[in-house]
N, C-alpha and C positions, 0 to 999 in steps of 0.2 A: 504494500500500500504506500504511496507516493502522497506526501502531506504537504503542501503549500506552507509556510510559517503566515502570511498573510491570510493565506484561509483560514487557518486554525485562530489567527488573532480574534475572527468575528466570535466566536462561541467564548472565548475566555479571554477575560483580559491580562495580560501576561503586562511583567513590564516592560518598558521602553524600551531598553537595553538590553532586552534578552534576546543572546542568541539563537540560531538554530543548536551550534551544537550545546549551549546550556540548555535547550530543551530536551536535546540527544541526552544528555549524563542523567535528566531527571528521570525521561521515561527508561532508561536501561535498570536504574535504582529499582522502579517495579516492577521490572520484568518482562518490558518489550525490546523484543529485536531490531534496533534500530541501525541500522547497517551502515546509511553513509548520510553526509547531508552536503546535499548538491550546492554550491553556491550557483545559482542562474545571474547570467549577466555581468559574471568576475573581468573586470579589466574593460570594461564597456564604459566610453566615454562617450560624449556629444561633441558635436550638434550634432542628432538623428531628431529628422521634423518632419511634418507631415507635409508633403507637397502634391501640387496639381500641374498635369502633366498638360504642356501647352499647345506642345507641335511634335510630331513626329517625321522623322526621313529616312524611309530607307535607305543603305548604304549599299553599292552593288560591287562585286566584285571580288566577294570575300567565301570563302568554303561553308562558310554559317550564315545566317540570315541575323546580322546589323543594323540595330536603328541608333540612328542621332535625334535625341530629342532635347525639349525645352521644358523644363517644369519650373511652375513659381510658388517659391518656400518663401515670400514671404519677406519680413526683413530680416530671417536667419542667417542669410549669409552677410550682412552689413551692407546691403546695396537696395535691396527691395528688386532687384535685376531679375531676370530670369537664368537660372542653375543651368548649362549645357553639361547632359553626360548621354556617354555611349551605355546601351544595354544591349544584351542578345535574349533577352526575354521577349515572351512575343503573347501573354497573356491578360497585357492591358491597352487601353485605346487613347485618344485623344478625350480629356474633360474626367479619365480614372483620377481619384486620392492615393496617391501611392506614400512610402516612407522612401525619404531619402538621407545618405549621409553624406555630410558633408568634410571638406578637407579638413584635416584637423583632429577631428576622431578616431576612435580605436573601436574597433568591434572586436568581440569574444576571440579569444585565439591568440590575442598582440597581433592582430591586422592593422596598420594603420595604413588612414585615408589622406592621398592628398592627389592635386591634380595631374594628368600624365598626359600623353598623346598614345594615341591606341586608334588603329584601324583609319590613320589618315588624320583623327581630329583630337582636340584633347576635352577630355573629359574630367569633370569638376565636380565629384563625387561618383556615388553610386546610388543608383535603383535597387532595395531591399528585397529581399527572399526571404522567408520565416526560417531558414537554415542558416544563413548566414546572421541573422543575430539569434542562434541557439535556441530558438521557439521549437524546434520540431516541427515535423509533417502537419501542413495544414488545410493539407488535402487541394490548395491550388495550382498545386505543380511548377508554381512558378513565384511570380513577383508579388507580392501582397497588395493585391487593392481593398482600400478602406472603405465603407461606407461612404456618403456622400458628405452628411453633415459636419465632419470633423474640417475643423476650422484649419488653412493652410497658416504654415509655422510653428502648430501643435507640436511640445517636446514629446517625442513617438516615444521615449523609453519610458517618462511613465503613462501614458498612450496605451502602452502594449505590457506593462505590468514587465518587463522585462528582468529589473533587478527585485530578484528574491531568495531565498531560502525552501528548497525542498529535503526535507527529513523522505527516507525510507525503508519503511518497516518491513522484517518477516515477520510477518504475522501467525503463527502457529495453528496447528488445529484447532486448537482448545480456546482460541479467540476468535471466533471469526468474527466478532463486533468491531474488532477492531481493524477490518475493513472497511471503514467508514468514517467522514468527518465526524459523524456525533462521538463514536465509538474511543478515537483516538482524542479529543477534545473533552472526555468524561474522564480520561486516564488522566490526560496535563491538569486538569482541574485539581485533580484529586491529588498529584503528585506537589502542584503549587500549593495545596491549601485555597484554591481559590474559588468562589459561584460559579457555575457553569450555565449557560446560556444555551439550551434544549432546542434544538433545530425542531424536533420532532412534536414539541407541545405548540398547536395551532386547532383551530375550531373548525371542526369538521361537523358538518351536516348530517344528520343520521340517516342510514336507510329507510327506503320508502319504496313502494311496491310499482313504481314506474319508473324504474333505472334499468336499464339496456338488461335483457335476458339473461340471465347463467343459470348453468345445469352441472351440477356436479355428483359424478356419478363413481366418485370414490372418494369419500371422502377422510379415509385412512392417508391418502396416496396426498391431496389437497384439503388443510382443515381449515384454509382461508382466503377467501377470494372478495376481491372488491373491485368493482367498475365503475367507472365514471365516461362522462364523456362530454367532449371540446367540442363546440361544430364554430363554423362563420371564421378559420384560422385563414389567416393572408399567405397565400399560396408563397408569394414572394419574400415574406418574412424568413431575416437569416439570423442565424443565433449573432447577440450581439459579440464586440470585442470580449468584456470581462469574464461571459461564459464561455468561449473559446478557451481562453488563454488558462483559466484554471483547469479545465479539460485538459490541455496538452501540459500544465506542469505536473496533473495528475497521472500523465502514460497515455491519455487517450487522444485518439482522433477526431477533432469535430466533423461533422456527415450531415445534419442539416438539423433546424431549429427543434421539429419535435422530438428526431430522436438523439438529439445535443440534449434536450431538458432530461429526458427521461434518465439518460447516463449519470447526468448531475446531481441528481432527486439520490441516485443510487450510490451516488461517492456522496453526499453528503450523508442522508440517513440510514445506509446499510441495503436497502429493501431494492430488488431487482424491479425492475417495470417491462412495462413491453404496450408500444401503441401501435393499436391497427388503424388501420384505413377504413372507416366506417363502409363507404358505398363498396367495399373489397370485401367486406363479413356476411354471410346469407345466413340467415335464421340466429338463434341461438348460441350462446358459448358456451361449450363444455368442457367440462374435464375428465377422461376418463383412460381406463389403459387401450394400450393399441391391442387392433389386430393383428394374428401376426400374418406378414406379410403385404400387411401396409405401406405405404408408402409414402415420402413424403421431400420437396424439396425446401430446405432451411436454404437464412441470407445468403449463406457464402454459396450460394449456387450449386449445390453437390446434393444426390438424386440419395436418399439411405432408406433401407428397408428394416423398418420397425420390428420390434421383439415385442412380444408380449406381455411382457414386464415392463417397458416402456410408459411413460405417463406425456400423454399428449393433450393439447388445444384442439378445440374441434368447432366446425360449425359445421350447418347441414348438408356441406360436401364430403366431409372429412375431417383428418388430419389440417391444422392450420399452422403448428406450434409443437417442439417438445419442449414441454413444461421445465420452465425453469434452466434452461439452454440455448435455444436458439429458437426464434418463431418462422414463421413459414414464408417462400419469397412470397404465393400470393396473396397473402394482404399486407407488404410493405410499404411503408410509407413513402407515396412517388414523391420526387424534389421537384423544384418547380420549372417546367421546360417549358418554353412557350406559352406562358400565360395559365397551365395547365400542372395542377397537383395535388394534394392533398389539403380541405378545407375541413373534415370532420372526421375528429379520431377518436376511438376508444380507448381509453387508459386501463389495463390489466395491472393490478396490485395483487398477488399472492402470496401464500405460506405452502409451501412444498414440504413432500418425506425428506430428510438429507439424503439418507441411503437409496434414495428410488432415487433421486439425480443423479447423486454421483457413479450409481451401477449402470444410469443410463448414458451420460458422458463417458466415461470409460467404455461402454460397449462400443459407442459411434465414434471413438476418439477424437472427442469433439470439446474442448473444455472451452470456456466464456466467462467471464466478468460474473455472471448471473452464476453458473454453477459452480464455480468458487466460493461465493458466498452463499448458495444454501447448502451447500456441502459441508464446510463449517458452522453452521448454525443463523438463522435469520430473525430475528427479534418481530412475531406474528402480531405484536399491536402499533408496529410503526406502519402497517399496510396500509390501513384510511388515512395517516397523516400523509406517507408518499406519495399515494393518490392527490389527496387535496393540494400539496406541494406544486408538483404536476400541473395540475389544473390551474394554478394561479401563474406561473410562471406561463404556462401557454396563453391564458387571457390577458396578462401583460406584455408581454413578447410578440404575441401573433395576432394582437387583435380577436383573438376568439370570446366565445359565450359559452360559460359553462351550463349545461344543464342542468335542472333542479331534480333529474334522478339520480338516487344514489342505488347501487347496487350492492349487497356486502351479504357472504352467504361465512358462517361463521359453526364450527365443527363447535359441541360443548364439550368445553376442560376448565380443569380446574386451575387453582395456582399450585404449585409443587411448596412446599414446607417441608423444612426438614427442622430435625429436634437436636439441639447441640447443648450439651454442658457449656455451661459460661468459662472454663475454665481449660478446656480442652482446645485450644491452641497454644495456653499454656505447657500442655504435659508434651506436645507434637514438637514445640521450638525449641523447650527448657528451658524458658524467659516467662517472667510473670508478667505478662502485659496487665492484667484484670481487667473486670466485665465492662467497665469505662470502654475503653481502646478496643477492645472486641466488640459492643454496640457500635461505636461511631465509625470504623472499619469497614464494617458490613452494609452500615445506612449508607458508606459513602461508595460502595461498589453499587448501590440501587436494591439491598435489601430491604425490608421491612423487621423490626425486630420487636418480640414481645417476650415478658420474662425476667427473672432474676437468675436464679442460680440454674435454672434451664431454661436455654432460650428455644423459644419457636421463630423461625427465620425463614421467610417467605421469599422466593426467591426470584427476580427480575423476571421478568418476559425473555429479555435479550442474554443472557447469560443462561442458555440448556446446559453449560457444562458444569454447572452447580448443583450436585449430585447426590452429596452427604455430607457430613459431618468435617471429612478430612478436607474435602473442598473448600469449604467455608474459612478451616483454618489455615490454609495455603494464603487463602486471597488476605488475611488478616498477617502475615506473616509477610508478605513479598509489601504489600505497603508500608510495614512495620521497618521494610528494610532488610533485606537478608546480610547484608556486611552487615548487621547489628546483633547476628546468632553468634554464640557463644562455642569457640571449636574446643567440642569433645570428641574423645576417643572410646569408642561403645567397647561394652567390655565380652569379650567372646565365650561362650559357654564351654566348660569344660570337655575335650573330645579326647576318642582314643586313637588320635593323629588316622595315619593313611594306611589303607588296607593294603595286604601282599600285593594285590592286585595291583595298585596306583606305582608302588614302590617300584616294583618290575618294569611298569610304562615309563618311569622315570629314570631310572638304570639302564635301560634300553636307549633313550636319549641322550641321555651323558655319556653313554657308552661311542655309541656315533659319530657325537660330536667332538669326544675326546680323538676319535681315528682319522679325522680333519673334514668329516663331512661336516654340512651348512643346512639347517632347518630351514624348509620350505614349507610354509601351511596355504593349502589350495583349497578354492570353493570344492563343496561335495557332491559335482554335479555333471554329468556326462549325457553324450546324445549318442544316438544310434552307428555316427559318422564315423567318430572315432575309435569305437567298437569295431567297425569295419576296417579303419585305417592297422589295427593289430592284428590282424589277423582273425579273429576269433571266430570260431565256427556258427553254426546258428544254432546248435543243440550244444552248445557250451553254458554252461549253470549262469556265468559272466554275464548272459544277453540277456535273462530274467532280471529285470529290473524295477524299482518301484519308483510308478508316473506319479508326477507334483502334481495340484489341482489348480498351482499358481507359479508355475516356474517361470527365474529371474529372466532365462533367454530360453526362444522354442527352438534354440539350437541344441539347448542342453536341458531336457525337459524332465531327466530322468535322476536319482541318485546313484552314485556310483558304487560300482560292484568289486572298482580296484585301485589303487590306488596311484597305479601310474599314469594312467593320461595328465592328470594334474601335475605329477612332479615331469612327467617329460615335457608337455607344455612348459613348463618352464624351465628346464633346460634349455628348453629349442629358444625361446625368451632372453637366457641370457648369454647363449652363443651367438645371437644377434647383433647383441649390443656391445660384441667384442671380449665376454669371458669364458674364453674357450678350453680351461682346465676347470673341472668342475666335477663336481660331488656332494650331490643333494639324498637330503634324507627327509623322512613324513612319519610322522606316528598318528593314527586316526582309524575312527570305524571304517569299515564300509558296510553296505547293504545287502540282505541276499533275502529276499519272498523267496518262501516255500510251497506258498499255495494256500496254505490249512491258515490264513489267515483270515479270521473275522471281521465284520465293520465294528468300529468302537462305539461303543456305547456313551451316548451323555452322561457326564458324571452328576451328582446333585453338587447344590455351592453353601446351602443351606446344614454340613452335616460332614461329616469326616466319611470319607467315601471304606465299605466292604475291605475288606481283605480281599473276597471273591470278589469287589465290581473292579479294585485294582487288577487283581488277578486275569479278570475278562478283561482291562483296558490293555496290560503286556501281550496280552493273545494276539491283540489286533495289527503288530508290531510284528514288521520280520527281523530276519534275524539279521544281530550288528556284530560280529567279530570284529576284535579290532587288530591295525597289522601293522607291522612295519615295513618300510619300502626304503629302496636309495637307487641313485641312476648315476651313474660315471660316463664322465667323456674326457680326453684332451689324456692331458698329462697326469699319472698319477704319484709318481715320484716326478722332482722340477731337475734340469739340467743347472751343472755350475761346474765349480772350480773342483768339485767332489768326485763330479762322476758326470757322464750323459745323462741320468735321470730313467725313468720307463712309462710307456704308456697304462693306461688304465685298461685292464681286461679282464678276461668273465673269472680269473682267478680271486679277484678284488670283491667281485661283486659275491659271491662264494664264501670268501672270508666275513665279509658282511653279516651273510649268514650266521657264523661260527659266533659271529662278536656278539650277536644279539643272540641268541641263544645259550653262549656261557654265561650271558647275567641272569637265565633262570636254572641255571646250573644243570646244565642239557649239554652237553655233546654230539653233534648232528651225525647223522648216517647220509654221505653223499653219493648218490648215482647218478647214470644218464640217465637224460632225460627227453623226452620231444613234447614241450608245452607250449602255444601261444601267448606271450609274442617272440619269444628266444627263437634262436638260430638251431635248429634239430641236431646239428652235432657239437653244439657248445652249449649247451642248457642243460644245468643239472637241478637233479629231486633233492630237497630236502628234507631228511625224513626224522623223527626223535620215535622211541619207545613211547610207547602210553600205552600201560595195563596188560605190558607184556607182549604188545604187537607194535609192530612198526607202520606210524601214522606220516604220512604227509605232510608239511610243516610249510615249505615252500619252495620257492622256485628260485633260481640265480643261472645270470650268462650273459651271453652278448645277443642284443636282441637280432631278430632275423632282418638280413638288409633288406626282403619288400617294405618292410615297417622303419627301419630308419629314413627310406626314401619318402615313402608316403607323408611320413609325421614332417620329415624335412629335419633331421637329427645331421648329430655330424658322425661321419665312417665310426663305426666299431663301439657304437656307444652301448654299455654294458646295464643292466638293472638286474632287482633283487627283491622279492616281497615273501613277507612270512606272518605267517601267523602267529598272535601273541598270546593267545588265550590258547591256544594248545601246545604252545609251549608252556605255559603257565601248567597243565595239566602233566606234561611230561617231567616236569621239573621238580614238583613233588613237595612244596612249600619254602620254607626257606634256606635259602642260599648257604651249606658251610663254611665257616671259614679255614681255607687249606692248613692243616698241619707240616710244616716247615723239619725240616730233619734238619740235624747238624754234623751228621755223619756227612764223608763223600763219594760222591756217584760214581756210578760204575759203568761205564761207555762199552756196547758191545753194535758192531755194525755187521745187519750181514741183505747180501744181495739175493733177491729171489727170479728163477726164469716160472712166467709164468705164460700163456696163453692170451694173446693180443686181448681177447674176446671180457677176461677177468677184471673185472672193476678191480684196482688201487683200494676201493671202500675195502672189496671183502677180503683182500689179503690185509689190511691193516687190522680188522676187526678179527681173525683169525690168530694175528701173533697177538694181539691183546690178551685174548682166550686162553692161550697157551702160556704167554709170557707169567702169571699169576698176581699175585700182590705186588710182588718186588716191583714191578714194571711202575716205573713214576712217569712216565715220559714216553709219546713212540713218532720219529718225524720221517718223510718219505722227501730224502732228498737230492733223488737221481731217479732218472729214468730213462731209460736205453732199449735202441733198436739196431739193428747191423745184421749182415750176412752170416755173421759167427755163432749167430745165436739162433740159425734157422729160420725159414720162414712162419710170420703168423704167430711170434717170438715176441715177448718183450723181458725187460730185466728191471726191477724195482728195487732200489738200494734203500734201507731204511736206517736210523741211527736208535737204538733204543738207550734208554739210560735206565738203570735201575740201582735202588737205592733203599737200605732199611732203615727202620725207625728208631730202632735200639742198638743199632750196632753197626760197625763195619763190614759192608760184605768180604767175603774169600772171591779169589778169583773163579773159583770150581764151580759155588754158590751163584755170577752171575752168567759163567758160562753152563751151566747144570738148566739157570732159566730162557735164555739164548734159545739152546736147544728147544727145549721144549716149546719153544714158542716156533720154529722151523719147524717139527713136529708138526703142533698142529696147521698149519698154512699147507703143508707136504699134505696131509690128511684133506682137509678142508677145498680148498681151491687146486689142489694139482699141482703145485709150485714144486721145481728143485733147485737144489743149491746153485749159485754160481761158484765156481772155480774163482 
């Protein structure tokens, strides 16, 4: 909402002196969003005067069409002469009032003015545009011509209201009064201490049963409607200068004198309006919901097909109007062409659902002035004063005659009261204001208050977001002052800290971030696409997804089932933007529907909900595992003075694995693997024991290059995702901590030939078996192939250490377990010695 400091002076008298931004620091004290405050007119000097244009010449010979003219300002410029200046405007005639400025002046910007020679002749000033002195769009497209009657040599700046102060607010939901001069001129009132001068208190006429027809045929949907109606208006009447100009310092457009009023009515007292064109209306007005499959075209000329939920204007064609949005082009008010326009309109004042606007705006994406503010809320008893408003500005403005019917169809409600302890803003802020300061708080938001040590507090017409009790004491609090609350530290109830579960999420993180990966947290939300982009099959569990009923983009409509499209997305994000060594990690649910999921049931609010209706509410819930993930690209060791450095590859992302799973004290079983998105001969299974069987845990590798291309990754970029909840299961609760020997270890290394075909997993987990207690340690670190060793051959060199807890091993003792651990590998997987 955009506030004029001059307009708002009319309702309160502020003092002399006061700025815009001392008005800025008072309304921010109660709690409006005041964003910036415009100075209009900054740097704007004179002589800018009004002149009459005497003579015009076209200039020939130029790529634009050129006039030389004459215009007389008067004795503005000290000669009473007539002003020569060039313009290329071509929207005024001989005998228009235009504004001109003369040499000497500054217009907005630091433009200054003095005389030149241009296009052959010298020009001694300039012809005005409403852009070039910072007016804004004023819909002429061109040079401003004034009215007739303004006197030549008129000072145009204050003329044109030019130099002022516009404050502008964000106005929050929970105000929407404060879209309105009354609305923001009740706050400054109230913030100065000072009388407020009520736009909206004026003497209205009461209904009577011969005011223009209305039929209201839902009155849940419209519980206030009032008509009126102007006839005998001067076709040619144009809004004057002052309602222009506050018009465009408010954001708006002037468009013509009735529907200039109507706008005005609307920024001053809140309440939307809408005039028809009387001889354009056939039968009755109503209000009722659409058909569906109605039709209908609104001002901005676009054809929309109504929903049934929809709350429309009607007369006995149809659709004229969606209620509280935009009205219909046929019955707009024509402007005056040729002698020819609109002399008799009907005034429409209503009170709209919010929620039936705003779901019908948003259906037609179509937002307006008008469903802005009944979306936030409309104050239902300022309707017959905006009407009346209306009405008199058109009979003073346009020559018109109101008529003496009044129409007004009115829904019965009550006033809303609510019941507060006098003292209960007290216990909210932790400030004793007392019942003093809490009555006059209240009366001065527009409550009504009765009561002592409990008050009954009737709540304004225009304030629906005054609700209960806490509401009351916000608004008693935020006037009060919120820099005047007292900083306390609440004191936390005693807990039994974080559950294994949390503890593990959080060891897993540190753990990653300790091995130089970089937390990445991504929205949790995916679309079909890039389901496709990895490969995934279509009977992959992955493509079972669960649809939003409001997703942020219908690109990605769905929650996601894994957790890399997000972390690769952002890889691919920040190899972009030039960091091409990278290693990203994610700890987060993801989603998986089963099927056997129910619709949730409403809970009650009135009542501590069941064990069984929470029960039936987790029902309705798929299932959330929650996992770890990380994605590598670039470099994983850096090049220097040390060494070359090494790329990142699926061994990295593997180890990943390993790291997050020894913090829930799991040891992983790794094999090959072929899972989308990895590459089928570089993707391994991770797998932990659970309950004595070997479960699944996750996946790690280098993903498959159709998916690095697709996604648009860089070569050979590696990832890794696990599950944390069954590692959690595998892991068996908590963590020991390692028993440390101080005896010394016993180093025994031996090479096994095995069969190409034999996982590395199960010759490791074989000498494990064999090796028995002794074995502290077993690392695999060689691996060989050659002609010596046979086709279809490999050799696996391992280093085992073993070590006892009370004692020094013999050498017999670690070779005795050596053996046995070759034993069983020899047994086991088929291995023999190397030589």
């Amino acid at each position: 909402m955009r506030v004029p400091l001059s307009w708002l002076r009319e309702y309160v008298d502020l003092p002399a002196g006061e700025t815009g931004r001392d008005v800025q620091a008072k309304l921010i004290a109660s709690g409006l969003e005041v964003e910036t405050v415009e100075q209009l007119g900054a740097g704007l000097e004179g002589p800018l005067v009004v002149g009459q244009v005497l003579t015009i010449e076209e200039l020939e010979g130029f790529k634009k069409p050129i006039r030389f003219c004459t215009v007389d300002v008067g004795q503005a410029n000290g000669t009473g002469e007539p002003q020569e200046i060039v313009c290329g405007a071509r929207n005024f005639a001989v005998g228009d009032k235009v504004v001109v400025v003369l040499p000497g002046a500054t217009l907005p910007g630091d433009f200054k003015i003095s005389a030149r020679k241009t296009y052959g002749k010298v020009s001694h000033g300039m012809i005005c545009s409403g852009d070039e002195l910072g007016m804004g769009d004023d819909g002429s497209g061109g040079i401003i011509v004034l009215p007739p009657e303004y006197e030549v040599g008129t000072d145009a700046i204050e003329l044109l209201q030019l130099v002022d102060e516009v404050l502008d607010i964000a106005v929050t939901p929970d105000r929407g009064y404060c879209l309105s001069m009354r609305g923001v001129a009740r706050e400054t009132a109230t913030a100065y201490g000072l009388p407020l001068r009520d736009p909206a208190l004026l003497d209205v006429p009461p209904p009577n049963s011969y005011g223009y027809p209305v039929k209201i045929s839902d009155p849940f949907g419209c519980d206030r409607f009032t008509a009126r109606t102007v006839v005998g208006l001067q076709p040619e009447a144009r809004s004057p200068i002052w309602l222009k100009r506050r018009l465009q310092k408010a954001g708006m457009r002037p468009i013509s004198l009735a529907v200039d009023v109507t706008n005005y009515v609307m920024l001053e007292l809140g309440q939307p309006l809408h005039a028809y064109d009387r001889s354009l209306v056939e039968g009755t007005i109503g209000v009722r919901r659409a058909e569906p499959g109605e039709q209908i075209v609104t001002l901005d000329g676009t054809k929309r097909v109504l929903d049934a939920e929809d709350l429309v204007i009607t007369d006995n064609r149809g659709p004229i109007g969606l209620a509280g949005v935009m009205g219909g082009a046929n019955t707009e008010i024509a402007d005056h062409v040729e002698g020819q326009g609109t002399t008799e309109v009907v005034i429409e004042a209503a009170h709209f659902n919010p929620l039936s606007i705003a779901r019908t705006a948003r259906r037609h994406k179509l937002s307006s002035e008008a469903s802005r503010r009944f979306e936030r809320g409309v104050d239902p008893e300022a309707a017959s004063a905006a009407a009346q408003r209306t009405v008199d500005l058109l009979v003073l403005l346009a020559g018109g005659t109101a008529e003496a019917g009044v129409t007004e169809i009115v829904a019965p409600s009550a006033p809303r009261s609510i019941t507060i302890p006098a003292n209960h803003p007290d216990k909210v802020a932790g400030v004793t204001y007392g019942r003093e300061t809490v009555v006059r708080r209240l009366q001065q938001v527009g409550c009504d208050v009765y009561g002592q040590d409990e008050l009954v507090v009737t709540v304004p017409s225009w304030r629906p977001d005054l609700t209960d009790p806490n509401d009351l004491a916000e608004e008693v609090i935020r006037l009060e002052g919120y820099e005047n609350l007292p900083s306390t530290l609440p004191t936390p109830p005693a807990g039994r800290g974080l559950t294994e579960r949390q503890r593990l999420h959080r060891r897993a993180g540190r753990a990653l971030a300790g091995a130089g990966y970089v937390e990445a947290l991504n929205y949790p939300f995916i679309g079909e696409t890039v389901l496709d982009q990895l490969g995934i099959e279509a009977d992959d569990p992955r493509r079972r997804t669960v649809k939003l009923a409001n997703p942020l983009s219908d690109e990605e409509p769905s929650l996601r089932t894994t957790l890399l499209p997000g972390l690769l997305s952002a890889l691919r994000r920040n190899d972009g933007r030039g960091s091409h060594d990278l290693a990203l990690f994610e700890t987060g649910l993801v989603f998986r529907p089963t099927g056997d999921e129910k619709p949730a049931a409403r809970l009650p609010v009135d009542r501590r909900p069941t064990d069984a209706e929470i029960a039936a509410l987790n029902g309705a819930l798929p299932e959330q595992p929650r996992r770890a993930a990380v994605v590598l690209a670039g470099a994983r060791e850096q090049a220097g003075w040390w060494g070359k450095g090494r790329p990142a590859t699926w061994a990295d992302a593997v180890e990943a694995g390993r790291l997050v799973a020894r913090e829930a004290g799991v040891e992983l079983i790794v094999r090959q693997d072929q899972h989308a998105p990895w590459h089928p001969g570089r993707c391994a299974a991770l797998l932990a024991v659970v309950d004595g069987e070997e479960v699944l845990v996750g996946n790690a590798g280098e993903l498959h290059p159709r998916v690095v291309k697709a996604l648009g990754l860089p070569e050979r970029t590696c990832a890794m995702e696990i599950d944390l909840d069954r590692l959690e299961r595998a892991g068996g609760g908590t963590v020991p901590a390692p028993r440390i020997s101080t005896f010394p270890v016993a180093t025994q290394d031996v090479a096994l030939i095995v069969d190409s075909a034999v996982p590395a997993a199960d010759v490791e987990s074989a000498l494990r078996a064999g090796a028995g207690d002794l074995l502290e340690d077993l690392r695999l670190f060689d691996v060989f192939t050659g002609e010596q060793l046979g086709e279809g051959k490999k050799s696996l060199a391992y280093a085992l250490r073993f070590r006892a807890p009370d004692r020094t091993l013999k050498a017999d003792e670690a070779s005795a377990a050596r053996d046995a651990a070759v034993a069983a590998a020899v047994e086991r997987t088929g291995a023999s010695l190397r030589a």
